[in-house]
PQR file with spaces between the fields and no chain letter, atoms N, CA, C, O and H, PARSE charges and radii, in Angstrom:
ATOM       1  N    UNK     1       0.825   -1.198    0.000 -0.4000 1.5000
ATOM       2  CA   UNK     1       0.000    0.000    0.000 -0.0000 2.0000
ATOM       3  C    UNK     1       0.871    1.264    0.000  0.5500 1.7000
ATOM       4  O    UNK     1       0.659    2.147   -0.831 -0.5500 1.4000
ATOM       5  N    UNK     2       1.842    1.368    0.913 -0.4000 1.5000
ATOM       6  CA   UNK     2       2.708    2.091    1.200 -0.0000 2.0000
ATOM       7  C    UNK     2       4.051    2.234    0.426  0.5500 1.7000
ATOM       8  O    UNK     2       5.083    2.695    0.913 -0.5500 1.4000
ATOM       9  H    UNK     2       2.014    0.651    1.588  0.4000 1.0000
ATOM      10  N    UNK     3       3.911    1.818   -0.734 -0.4000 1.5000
ATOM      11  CA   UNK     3       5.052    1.178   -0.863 -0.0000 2.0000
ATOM      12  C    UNK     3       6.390    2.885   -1.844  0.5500 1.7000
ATOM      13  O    UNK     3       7.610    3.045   -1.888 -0.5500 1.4000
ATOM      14  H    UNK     3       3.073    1.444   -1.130  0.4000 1.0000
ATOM      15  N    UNK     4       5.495    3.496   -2.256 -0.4000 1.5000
ATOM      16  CA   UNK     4       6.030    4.528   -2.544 -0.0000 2.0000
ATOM      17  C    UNK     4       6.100    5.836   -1.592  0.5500 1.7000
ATOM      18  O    UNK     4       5.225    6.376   -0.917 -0.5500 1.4000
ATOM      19  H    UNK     4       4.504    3.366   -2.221  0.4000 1.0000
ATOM      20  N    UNK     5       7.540    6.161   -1.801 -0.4000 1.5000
ATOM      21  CA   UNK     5       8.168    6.248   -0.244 -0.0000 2.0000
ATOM      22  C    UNK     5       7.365    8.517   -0.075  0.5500 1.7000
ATOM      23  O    UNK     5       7.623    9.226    0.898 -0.5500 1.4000
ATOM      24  H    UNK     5       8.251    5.723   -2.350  0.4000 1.0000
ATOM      25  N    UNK     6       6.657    8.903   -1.081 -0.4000 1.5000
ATOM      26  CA   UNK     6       6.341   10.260   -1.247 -0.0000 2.0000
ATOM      27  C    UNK     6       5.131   10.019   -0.785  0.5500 1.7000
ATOM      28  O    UNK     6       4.608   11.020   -0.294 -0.5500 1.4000
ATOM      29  H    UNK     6       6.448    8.327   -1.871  0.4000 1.0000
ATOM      30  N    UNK     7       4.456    9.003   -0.759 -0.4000 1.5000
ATOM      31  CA   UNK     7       2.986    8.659    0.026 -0.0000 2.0000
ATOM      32  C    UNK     7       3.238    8.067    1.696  0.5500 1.7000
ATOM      33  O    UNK     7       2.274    7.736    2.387 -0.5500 1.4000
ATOM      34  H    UNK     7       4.881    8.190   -1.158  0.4000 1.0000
ATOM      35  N    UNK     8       4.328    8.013    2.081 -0.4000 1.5000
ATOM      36  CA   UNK     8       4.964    7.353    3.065 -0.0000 2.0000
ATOM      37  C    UNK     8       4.940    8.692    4.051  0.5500 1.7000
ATOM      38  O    UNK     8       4.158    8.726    5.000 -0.5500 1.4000
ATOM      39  H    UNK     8       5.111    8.282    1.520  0.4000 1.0000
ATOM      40  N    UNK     9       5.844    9.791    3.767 -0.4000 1.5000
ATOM      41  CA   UNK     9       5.986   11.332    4.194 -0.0000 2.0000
ATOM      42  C    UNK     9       4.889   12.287    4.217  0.5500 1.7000
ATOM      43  O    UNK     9       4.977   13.418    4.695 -0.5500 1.4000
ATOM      44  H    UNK     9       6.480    9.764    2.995  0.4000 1.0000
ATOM      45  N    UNK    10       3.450   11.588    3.472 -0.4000 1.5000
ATOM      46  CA   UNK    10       2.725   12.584    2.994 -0.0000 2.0000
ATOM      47  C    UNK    10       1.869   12.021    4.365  0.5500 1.7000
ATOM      48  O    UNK    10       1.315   12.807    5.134 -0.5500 1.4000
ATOM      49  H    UNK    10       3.379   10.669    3.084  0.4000 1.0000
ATOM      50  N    UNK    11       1.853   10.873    4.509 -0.4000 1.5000
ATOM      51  CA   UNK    11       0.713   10.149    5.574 -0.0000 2.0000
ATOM      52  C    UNK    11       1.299   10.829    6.974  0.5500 1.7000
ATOM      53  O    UNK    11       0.508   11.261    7.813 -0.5500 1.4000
ATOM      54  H    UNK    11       2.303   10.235    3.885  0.4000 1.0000
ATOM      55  N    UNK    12       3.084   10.912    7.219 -0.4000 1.5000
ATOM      56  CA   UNK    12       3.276   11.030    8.600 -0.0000 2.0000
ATOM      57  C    UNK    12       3.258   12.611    8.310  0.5500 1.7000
ATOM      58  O    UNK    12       3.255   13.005    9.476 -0.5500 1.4000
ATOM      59  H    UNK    12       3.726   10.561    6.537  0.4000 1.0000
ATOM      60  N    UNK    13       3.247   13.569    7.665 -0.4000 1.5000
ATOM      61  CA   UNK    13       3.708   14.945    7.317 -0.0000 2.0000
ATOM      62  C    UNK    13       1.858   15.531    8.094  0.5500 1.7000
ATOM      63  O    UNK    13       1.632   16.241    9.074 -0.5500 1.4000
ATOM      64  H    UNK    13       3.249   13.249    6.718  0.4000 1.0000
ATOM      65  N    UNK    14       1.155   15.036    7.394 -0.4000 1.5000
ATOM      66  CA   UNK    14      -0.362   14.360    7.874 -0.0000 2.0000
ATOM      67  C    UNK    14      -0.647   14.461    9.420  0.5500 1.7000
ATOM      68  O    UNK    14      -1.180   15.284   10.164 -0.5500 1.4000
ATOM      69  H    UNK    14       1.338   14.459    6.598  0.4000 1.0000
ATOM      70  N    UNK    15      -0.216   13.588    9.514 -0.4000 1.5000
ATOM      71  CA   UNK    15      -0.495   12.693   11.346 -0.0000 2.0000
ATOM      72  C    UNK    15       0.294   13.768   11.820  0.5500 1.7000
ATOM      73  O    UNK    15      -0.052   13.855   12.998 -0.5500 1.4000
ATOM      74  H    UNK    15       0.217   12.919    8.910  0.4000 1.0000
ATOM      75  N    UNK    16       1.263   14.756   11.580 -0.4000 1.5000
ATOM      76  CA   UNK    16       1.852   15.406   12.555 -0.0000 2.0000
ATOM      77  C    UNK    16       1.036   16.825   12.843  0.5500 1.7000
ATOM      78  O    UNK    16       0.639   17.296   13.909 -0.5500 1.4000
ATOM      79  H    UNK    16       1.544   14.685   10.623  0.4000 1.0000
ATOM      80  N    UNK    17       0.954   17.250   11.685 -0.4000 1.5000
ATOM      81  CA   UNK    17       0.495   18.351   11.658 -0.0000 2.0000
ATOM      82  C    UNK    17      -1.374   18.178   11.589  0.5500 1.7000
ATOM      83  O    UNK    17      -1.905   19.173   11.094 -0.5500 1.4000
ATOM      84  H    UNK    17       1.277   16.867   10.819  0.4000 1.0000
ATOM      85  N    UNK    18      -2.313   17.104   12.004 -0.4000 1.5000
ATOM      86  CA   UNK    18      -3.350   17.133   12.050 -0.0000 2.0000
ATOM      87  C    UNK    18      -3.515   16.456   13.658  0.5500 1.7000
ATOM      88  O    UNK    18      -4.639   16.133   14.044 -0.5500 1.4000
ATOM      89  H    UNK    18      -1.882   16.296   12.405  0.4000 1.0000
ATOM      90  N    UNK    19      -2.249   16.266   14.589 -0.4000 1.5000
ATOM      91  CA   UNK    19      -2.256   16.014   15.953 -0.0000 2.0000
ATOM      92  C    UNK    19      -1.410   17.725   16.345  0.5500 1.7000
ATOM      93  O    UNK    19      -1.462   18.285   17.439 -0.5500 1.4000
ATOM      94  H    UNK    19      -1.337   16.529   14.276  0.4000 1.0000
ATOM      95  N    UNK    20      -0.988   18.028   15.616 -0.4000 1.5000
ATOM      96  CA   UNK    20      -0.496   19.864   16.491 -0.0000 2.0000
ATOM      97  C    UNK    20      -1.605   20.379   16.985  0.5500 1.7000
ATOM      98  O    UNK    20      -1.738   20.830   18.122 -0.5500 1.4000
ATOM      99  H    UNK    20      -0.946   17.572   14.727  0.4000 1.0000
ATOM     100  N    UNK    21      -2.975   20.283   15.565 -0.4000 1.5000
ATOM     101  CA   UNK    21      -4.075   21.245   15.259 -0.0000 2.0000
ATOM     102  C    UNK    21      -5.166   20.525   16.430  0.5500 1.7000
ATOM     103  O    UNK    21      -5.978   21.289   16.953 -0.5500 1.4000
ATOM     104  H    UNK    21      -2.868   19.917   14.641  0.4000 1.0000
ATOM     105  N    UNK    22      -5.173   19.436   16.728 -0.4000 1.5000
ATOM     106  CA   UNK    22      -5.756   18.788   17.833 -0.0000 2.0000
ATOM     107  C    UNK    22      -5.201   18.991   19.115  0.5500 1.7000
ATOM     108  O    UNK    22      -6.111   19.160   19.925 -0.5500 1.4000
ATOM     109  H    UNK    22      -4.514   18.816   16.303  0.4000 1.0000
ATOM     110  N    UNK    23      -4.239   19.038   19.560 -0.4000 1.5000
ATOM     111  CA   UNK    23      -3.366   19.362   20.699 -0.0000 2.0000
ATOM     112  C    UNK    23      -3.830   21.247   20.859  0.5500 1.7000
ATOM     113  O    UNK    23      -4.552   21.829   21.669 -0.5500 1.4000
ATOM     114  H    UNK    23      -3.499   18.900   18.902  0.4000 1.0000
ATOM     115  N    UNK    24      -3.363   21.533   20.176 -0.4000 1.5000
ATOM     116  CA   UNK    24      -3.406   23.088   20.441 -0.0000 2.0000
ATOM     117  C    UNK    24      -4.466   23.690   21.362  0.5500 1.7000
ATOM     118  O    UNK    24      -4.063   24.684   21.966 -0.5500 1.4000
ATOM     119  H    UNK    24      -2.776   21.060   19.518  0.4000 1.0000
ATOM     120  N    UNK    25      -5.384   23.423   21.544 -0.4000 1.5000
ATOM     121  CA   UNK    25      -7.062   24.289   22.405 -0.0000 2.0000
ATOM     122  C    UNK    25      -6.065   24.015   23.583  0.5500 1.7000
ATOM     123  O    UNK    25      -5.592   24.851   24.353 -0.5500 1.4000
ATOM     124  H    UNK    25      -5.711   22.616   21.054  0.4000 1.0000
ATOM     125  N    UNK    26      -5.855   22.704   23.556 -0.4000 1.5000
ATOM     126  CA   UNK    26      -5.119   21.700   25.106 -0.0000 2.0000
ATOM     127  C    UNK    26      -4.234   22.868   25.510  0.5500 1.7000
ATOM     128  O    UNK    26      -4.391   23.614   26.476 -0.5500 1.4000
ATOM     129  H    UNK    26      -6.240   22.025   22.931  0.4000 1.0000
ATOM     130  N    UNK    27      -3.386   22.887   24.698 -0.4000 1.5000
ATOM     131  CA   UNK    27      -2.233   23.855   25.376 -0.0000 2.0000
ATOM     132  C    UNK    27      -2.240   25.284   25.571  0.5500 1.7000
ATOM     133  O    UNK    27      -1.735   26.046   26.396 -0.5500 1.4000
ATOM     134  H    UNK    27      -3.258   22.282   23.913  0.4000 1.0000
ATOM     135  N    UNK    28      -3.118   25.433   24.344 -0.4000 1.5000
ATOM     136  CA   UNK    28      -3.769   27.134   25.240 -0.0000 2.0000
ATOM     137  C    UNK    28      -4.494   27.158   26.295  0.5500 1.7000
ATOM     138  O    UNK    28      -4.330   28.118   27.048 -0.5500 1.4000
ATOM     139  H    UNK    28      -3.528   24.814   23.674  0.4000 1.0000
ATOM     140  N    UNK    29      -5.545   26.070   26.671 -0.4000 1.5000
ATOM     141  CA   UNK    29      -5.891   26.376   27.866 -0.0000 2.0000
ATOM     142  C    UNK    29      -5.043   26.151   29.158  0.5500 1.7000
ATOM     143  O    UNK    29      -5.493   26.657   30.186 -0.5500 1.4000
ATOM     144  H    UNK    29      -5.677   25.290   26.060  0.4000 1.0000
ATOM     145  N    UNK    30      -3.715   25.363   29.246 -0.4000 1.5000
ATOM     146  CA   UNK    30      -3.030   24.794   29.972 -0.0000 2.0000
ATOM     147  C    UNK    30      -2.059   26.447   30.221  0.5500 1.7000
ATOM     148  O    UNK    30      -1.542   26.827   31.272 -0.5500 1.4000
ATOM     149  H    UNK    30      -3.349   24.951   28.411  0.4000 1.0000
ATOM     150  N    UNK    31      -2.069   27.080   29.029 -0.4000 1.5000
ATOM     151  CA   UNK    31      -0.867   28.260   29.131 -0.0000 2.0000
ATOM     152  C    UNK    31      -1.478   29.152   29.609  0.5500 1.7000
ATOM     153  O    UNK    31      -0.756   29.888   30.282 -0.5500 1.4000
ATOM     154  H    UNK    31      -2.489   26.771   28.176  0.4000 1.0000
ATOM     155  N    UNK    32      -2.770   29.511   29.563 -0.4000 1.5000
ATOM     156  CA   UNK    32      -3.538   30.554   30.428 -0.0000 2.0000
ATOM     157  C    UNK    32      -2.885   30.870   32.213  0.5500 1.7000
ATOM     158  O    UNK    32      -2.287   30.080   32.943 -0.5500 1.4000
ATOM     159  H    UNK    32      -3.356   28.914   29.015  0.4000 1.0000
ATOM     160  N    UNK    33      -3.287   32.303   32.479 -0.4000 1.5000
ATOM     161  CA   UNK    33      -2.521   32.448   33.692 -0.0000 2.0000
ATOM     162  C    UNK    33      -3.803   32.695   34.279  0.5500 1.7000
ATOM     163  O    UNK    33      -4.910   32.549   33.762 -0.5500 1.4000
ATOM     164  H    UNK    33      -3.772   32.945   31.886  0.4000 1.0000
ATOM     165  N    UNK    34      -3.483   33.115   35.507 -0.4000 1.5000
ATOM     166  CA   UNK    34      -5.235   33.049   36.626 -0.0000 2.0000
ATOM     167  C    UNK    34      -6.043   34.111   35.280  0.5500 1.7000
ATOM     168  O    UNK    34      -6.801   33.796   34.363 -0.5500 1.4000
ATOM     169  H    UNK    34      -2.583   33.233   35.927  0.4000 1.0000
ATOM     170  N    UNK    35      -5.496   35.361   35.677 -0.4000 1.5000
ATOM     171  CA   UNK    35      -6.233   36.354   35.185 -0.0000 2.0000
ATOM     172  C    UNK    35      -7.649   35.910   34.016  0.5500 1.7000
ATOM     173  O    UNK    35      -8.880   35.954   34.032 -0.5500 1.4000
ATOM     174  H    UNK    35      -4.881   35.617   36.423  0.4000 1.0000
ATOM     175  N    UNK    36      -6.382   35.421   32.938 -0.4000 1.5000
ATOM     176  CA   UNK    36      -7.452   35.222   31.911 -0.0000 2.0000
ATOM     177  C    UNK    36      -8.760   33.506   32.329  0.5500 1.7000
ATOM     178  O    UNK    36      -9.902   33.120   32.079 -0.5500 1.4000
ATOM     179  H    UNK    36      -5.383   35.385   32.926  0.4000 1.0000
ATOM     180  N    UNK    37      -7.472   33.053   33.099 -0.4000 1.5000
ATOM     181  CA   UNK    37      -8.895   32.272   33.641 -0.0000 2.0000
ATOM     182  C    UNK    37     -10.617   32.349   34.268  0.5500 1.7000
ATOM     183  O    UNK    37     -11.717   31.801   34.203 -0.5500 1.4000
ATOM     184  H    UNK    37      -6.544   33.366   33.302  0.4000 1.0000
ATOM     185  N    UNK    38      -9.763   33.606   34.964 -0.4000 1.5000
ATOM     186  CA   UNK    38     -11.108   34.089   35.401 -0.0000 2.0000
ATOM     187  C    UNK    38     -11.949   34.640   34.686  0.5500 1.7000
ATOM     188  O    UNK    38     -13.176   34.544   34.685 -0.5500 1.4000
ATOM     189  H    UNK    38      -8.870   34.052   35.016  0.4000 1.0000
ATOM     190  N    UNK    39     -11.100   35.364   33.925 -0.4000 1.5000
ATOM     191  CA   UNK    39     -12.254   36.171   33.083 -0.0000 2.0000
ATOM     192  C    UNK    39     -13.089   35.191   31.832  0.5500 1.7000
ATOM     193  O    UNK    39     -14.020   35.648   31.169 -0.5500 1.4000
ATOM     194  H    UNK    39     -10.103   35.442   33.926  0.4000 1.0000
ATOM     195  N    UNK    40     -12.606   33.928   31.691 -0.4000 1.5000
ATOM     196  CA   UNK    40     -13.038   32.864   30.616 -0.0000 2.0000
ATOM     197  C    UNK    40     -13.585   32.311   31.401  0.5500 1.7000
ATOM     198  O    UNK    40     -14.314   31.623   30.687 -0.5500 1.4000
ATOM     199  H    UNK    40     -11.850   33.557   32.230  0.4000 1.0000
ATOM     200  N    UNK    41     -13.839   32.036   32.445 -0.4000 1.5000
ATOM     201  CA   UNK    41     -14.861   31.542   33.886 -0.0000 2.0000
ATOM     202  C    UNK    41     -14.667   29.909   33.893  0.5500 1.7000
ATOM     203  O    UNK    41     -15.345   28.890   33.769 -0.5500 1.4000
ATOM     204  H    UNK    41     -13.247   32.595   33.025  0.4000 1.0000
ATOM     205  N    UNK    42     -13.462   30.268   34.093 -0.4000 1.5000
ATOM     206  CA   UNK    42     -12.913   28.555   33.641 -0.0000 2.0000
ATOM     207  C    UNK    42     -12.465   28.226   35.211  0.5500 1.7000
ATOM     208  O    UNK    42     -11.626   28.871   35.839 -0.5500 1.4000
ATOM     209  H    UNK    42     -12.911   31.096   34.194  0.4000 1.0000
ATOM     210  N    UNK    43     -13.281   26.969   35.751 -0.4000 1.5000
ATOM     211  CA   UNK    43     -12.583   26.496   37.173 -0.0000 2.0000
ATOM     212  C    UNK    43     -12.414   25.233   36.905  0.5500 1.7000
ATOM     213  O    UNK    43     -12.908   24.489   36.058 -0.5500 1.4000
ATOM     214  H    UNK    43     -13.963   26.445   35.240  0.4000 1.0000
ATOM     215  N    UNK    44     -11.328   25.027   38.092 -0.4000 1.5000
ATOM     216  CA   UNK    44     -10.947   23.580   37.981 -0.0000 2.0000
ATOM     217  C    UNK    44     -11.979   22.938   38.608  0.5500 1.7000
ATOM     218  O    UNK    44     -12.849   23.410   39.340 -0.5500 1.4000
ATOM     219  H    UNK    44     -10.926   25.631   38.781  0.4000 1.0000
ATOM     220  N    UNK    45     -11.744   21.486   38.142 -0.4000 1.5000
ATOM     221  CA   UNK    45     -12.965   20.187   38.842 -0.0000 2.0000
ATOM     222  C    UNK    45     -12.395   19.509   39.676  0.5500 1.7000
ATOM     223  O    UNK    45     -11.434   18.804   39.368 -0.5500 1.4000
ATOM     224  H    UNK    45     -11.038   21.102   37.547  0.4000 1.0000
ATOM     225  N    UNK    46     -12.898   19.589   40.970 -0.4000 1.5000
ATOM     226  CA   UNK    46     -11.705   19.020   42.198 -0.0000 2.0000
ATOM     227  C    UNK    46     -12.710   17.861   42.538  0.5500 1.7000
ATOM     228  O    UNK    46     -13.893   18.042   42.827 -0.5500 1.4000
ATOM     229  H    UNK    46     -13.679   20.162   41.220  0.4000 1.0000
ATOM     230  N    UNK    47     -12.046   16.591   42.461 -0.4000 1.5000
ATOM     231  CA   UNK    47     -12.663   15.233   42.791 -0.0000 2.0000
ATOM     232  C    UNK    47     -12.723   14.781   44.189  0.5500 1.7000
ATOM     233  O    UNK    47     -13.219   13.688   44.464 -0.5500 1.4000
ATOM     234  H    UNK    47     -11.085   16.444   42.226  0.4000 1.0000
């Protein structure tokens, strides 16, 4: 299936850059400091 090596780079070139675009919300909300937390009315869920 794989066997041509420009369809090989195109699949992982793919998977990398369509897991950045998935990751990303994650890490902006992780990089937020109080301030803007509060004002996005974002609290943590304490178990």
């Amino acid at each position: 299936m794989l066997k041509d090596i420009k369809y090989r780079w195109a699949v992982i070139l793919f998977v990398i850059i369509a897991s950045a675009y998935l990751i990303w919300p994650t890490y902006k909300l992780y990089s937020l400091n109080a301030t803007e937390k509060e004002e996005a009315g974002i609290t943590a869920i304490k178990a």
